[in-house]
C-alpha positions in Angstrom: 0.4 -29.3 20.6 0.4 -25.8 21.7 -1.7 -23.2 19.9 -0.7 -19.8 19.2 -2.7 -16.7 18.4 -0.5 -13.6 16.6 -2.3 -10.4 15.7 -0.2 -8.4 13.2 1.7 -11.7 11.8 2.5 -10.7 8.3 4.8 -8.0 10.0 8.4 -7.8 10.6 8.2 -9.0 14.1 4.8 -11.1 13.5 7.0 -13.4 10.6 10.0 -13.9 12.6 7.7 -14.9 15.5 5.7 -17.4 13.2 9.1 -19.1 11.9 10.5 -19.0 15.1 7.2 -20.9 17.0 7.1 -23.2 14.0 10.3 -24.9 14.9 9.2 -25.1 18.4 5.9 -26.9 17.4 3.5 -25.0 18.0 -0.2 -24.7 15.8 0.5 -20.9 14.4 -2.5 -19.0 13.7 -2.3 -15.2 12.7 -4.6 -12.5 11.8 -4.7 -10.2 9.2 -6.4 -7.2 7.8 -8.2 -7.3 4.8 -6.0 -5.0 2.2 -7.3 -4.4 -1.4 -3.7 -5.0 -3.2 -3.5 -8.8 -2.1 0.0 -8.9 -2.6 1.1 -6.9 0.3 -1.4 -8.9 1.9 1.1 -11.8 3.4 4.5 -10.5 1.7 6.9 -11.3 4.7 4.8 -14.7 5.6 4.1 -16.1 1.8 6.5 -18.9 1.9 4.3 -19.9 5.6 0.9 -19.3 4.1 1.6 -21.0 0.5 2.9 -24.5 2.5 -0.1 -24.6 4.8 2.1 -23.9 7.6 0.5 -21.3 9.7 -3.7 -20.2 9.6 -4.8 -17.2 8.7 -7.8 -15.3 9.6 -9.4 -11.8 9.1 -9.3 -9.8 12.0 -8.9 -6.4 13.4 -8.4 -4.8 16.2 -10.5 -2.3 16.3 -14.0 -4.5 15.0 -13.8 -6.0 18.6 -16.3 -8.7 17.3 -14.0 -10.5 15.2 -11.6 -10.6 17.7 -13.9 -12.4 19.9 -15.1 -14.7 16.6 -11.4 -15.8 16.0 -10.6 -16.5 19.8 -13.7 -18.9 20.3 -12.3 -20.7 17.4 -8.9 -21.2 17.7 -8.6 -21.2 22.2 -5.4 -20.2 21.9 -2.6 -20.7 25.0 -0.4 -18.0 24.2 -1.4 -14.8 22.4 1.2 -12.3 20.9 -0.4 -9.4 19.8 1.6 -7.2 18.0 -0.7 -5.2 15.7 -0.5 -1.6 15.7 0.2 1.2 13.7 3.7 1.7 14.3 5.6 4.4 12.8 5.8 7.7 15.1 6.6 10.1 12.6 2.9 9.1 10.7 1.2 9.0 14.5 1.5 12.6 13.7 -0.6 13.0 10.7 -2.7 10.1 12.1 -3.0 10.5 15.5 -7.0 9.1 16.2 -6.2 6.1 14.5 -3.1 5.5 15.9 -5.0 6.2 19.1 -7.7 4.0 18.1 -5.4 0.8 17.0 -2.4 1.0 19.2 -4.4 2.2 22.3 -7.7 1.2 22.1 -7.1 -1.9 19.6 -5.1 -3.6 23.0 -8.4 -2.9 25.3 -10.3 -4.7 22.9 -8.2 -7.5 22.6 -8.0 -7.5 26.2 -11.4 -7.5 26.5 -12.4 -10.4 23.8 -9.7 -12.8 26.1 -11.4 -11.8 29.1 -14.7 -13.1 27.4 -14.3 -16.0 25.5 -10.9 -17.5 26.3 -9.5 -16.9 29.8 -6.8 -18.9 29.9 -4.5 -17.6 27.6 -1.4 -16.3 28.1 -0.7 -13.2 26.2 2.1 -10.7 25.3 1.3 -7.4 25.0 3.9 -5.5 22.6 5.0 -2.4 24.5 7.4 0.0 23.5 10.4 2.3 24.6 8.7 5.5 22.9 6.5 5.7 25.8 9.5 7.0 28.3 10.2 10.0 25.9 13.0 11.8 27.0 12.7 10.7 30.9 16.2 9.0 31.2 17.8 7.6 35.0 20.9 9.2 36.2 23.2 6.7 34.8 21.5 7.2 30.9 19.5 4.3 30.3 15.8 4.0 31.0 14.1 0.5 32.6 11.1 -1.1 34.0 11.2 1.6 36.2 11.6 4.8 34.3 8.7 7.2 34.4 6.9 7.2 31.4 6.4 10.3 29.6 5.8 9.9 25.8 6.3 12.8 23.1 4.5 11.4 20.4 0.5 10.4 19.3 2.1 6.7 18.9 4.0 6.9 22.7 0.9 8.1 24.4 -1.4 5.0 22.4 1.7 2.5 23.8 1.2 3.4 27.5 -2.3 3.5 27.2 -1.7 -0.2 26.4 1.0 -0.9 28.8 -1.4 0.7 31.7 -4.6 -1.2 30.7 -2.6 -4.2 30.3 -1.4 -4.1 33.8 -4.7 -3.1 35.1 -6.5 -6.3 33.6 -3.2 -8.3 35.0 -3.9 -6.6 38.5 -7.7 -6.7 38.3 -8.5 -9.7 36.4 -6.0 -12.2 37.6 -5.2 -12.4 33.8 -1.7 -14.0 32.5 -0.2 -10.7 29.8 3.4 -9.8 30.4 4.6 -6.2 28.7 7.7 -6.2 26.7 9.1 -3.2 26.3 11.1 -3.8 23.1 13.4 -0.9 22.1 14.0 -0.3 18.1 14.5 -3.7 16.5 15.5 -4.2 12.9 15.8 -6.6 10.0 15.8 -6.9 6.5 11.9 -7.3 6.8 11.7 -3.9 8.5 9.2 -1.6 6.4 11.4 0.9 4.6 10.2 3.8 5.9 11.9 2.7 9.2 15.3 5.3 9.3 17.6 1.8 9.2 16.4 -0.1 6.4 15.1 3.4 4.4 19.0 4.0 5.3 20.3 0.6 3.9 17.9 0.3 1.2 18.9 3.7 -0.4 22.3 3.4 0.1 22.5 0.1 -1.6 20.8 1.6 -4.9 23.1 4.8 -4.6 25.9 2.4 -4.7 24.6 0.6 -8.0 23.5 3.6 -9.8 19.6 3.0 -9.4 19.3 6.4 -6.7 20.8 9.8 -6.3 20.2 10.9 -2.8 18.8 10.1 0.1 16.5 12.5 2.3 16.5 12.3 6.0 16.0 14.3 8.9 17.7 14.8 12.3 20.9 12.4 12.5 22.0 13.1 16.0 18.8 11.1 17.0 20.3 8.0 18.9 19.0 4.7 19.7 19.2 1.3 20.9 19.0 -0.6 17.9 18.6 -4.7 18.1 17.8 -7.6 15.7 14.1 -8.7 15.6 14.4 -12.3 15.5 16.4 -12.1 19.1 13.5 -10.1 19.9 11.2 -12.3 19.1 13.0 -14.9 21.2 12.4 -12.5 24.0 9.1 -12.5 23.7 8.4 -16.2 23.8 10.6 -16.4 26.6 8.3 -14.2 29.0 5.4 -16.2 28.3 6.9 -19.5 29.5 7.4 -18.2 32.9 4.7 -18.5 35.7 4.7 -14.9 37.0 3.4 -12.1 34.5 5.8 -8.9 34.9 7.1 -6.0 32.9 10.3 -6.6 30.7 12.7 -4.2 28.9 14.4 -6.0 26.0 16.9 -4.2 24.9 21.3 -4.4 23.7 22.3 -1.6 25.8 24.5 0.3 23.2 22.9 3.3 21.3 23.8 4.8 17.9 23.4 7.7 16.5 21.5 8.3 12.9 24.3 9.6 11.8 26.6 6.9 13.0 24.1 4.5 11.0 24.8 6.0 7.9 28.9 5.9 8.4 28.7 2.2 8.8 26.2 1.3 6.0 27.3 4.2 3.3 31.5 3.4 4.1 30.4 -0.6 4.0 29.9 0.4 0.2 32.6 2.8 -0.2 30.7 5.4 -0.2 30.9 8.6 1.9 27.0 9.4 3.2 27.7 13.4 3.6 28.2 13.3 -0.6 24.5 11.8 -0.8 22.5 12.4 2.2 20.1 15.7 1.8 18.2 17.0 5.3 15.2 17.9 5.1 12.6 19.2 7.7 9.9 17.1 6.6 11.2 14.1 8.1 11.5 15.6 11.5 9.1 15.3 14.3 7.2 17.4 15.7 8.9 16.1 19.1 11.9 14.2 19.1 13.3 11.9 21.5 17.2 12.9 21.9 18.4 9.1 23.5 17.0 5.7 23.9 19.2 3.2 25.4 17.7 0.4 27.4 18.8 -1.7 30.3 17.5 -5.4 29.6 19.2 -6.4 33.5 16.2 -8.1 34.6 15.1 -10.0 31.4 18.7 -11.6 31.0 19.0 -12.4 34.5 15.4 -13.5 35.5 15.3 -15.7 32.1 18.6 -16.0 30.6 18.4 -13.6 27.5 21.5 -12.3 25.7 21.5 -11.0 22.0 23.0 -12.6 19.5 23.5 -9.9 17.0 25.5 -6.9 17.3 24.5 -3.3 15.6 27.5 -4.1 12.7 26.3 -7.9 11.8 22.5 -6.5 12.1 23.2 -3.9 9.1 25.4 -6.5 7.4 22.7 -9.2 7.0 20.1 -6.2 5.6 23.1 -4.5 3.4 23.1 -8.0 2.0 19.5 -8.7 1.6 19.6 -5.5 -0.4 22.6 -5.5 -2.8 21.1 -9.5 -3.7 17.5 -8.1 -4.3 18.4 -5.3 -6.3 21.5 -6.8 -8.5 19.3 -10.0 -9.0 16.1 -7.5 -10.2 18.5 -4.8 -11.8 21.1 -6.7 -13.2 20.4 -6.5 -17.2 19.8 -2.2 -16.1 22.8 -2.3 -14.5 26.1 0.2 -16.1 27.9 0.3 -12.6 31.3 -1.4 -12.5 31.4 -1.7 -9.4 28.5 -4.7 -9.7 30.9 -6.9 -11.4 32.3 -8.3 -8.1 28.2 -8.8 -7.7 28.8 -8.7 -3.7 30.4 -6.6 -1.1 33.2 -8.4 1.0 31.2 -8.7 4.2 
């Protein structure tokens, strides 16, 4: 049985990727960060950790000891690390430690492997914030787009990406880069624009919120499913020859376009609701992402299997059944009597 390391598995990505090498048969071990309010501990991976499913240890990224502590124990073959702090808009107010984390956090990683378990395969979770607004002539950006991040959280990423492909070159070592654009779910953290989007505009809808704040909705991007990202991801590693990989759908959306499909899925115009408001605008903003995923589907076979519309149907779900099922007795909206929208 095949033993599998993830750093960062109580996240969106992290969870799916757990499930996901479950089925396959793999030994799932994770690590997580200590966090004084235990139940955000292991919210998104409960139903693994309360069945003795997957193993858990403390960790972090930056304490480079306990990397090396957890590595001599468990030998992993495959690695998936996938820690980080993630949000760009907070890389701004936190930029060291997003520095220290994203950037740094990989080295360290990198380094422990090295050390104490050589063999192992890893991924290293790369991102398309690090081309900023460097786009090719024909508008989409690709393994070989020259990078040029506009954020604290873009620069950390190709810090990663570059020592990554120095320990590959230098060290003979076995870490593919995947250079996932945005990728979304129900278990996306809500301060994410697509499920902050969903999640508001489902409790507009029932009468539990008012308005919804946001800030520039011409922003577009290339916006996938994370669970057929994860499937990426495992993918890579099961080849022989470590390379660079975008994953990506190849469609972009704008914010704006985002919030006509979610707010008119509940018949509900977003303009009546949604308030901007500068303090959700960056510093820098990227005007485009849109990826060209060519050489993953072609050198291993990858194809999506959502699309944008059945992405924000399965999270407009998750979201009218959570609230109704928590709100109902609170409830005056007539509009909950059919209890669900006709998807």
């Amino acid at each position: 049985m095949k033993k599998v390391l993830i750093t960062g598995i109580n996240g969106q990505d992290g969870s799916y990727l757990a499930e996901f090498l479950l089925e396959k048969g793999y030994e799932v071990w994770g690590t997580v960060k200590r966090n004084s309010v235990s139940e955000t501990q292991s919210t998104r991976i409960e139903h693994l950790r309360s069945s003795g499913k997957i193993n858990l240890e403390y960790a972090d990224l930056t304490d480079m000891s306990s990397l090396v502590r957890v590595l001599k124990e468990v030998q992993p073959d495959e690695i998936y690390n996938l820690a980080a702090q993630s949000h760009v808009r907070v890389s701004f107010d936190q930029p060291i430690y997003t520095a220290n984390v994203t950037g740094l956090g990989t080295l360290n990683l990198l380094e422990s492997v090295r050390m104490v378990s050589p063999h192992s395969k890893i991924y290293q979770a790369s991102s398309s914030e690090m081309f900023g607004n460097n786009i090719d002539s024909d508008g989409y950006q690709r393994e070989t787009t020259p990078l040029s991040p506009v954020s604290p959280y873009g620069c950390a990423k190709v810090f990663s990406h570059n020592i990554t492909n120095n320990y590959r070159n230098s060290y003979g070592m076995k870490i593919w880069n995947g250079i996932l654009f945005n990728h979304e779910s129900p278990r996306r953290g809500t301060n994410f624009v697509t499920n902050k989007v969903v999640k508001a505009a489902v409790k507009i809808r029932l009468g539990l919120q008012e308005k919804l704040q946001l800030g520039n909705l011409d922003a577009t991007r290339d916006w996938g499913h994370a669970k057929d990202y994860v499937r990426a991801m495992w993918m890579m590693l099961q080849t022989d020859e470590p390379k660079d990989y975008v994953c990506s759908t190849g469609v972009s959306h704008s914010v704006k376009e985002l919030c006509e499909y979610v707010f008119n899925k509940l018949d509900l115009n977003y303009q009546n609701y949604v308030v901007i408001s500068g303090k959700h605008m960056r510093p820098e903003e990227l005007t485009d992402l849109k990826g060209d995923s060519t050489k993953l589907r072609e050198d291993l076979g990858w194809e999506p299997k959502y699309t944008f519309e059945t992405m924000l149907d399965e999270m407009i779900e998750y979201w009218q059944n959570y609230y109704i099922e928590k709100n109902t007795p609170l409830l005056k909206n007539s509009w909950v009597k059919d209890k669900k929208i006709d998807m």
